[in-house]
C-alpha positions, -999 to +999 in steps of 0.1 A: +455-436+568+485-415+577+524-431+572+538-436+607+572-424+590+567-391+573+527-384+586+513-385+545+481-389+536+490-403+510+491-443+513+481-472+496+470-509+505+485-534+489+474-566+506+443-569+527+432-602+544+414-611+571+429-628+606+421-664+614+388-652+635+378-635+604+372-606+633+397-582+621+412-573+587+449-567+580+459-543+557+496-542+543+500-506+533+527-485+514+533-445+519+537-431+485+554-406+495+581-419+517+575-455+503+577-468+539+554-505+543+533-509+574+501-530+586+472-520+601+444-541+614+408-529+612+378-542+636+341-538+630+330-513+662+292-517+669+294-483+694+312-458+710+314-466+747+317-447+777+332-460+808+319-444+841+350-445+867+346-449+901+350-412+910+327-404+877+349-396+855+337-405+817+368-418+791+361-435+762+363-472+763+399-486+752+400-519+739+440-520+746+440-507+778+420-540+784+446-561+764+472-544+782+460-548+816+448-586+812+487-591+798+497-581+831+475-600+856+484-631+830+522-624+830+532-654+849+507-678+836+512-699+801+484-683+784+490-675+746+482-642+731+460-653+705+436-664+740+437-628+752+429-616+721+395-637+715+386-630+754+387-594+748+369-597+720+342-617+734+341-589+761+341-558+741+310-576+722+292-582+751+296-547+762+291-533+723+254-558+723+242-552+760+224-519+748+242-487+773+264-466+762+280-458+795+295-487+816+305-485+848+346-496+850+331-527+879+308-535+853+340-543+832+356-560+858+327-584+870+325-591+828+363-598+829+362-623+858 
């Protein structure tokens, strides 16, 4: 893992536990080089996906783009992160388990509503 301080290869974990959901690990870590401490968070990925845009354009599927873009739809509503978080996970393993590799972006969206 490269230090986001000095860009070393060099680092070391020094705590690792998984999150409540036992879906993701967290990983203290510590750059030997510049001894600067960060955390990084590692999920199990099943697949590389494709998304299809509407004018057929393929990008690779970004799970925080669809963090990100639920945040915003949900800014005025009381819903806590932790509930974003488990949703986009449910929807990133039904899209992972359905079986293509390339998913149309209204795919997403019918998934996400």
């Amino acid at each position: 893992m490269r230090c986001p301080s000095c860009n070393s290869l060099d680092t070391q974990v020094k705590d690792s536990r998984p999150t409540e959901d036992s879906a993701v690990i967290r990983r203290r870590r510590v750059c030997m080089a510049c001894n600067f401490r960060f955390t990084t968070f590692e999920r199990v990925q099943l697949r590389e996906l494709t998304v299809i845009k509407r004018n057929g354009r393929r990008v690779p599927f970004d799970r925080d783009k669809l963090v990100r873009s639920l945040q915003i739809s949900l800014r005025k509503r009381p819903v806590e992160s932790e509930r974003v978080e488990k949703m986009v996970s449910t929807i990133v393993r039904e899209l992972e388990s359905g079986g293509e590799a390339e998913v149309s972006s209204e795919a997403i969206g019918e998934i996400v509503m």
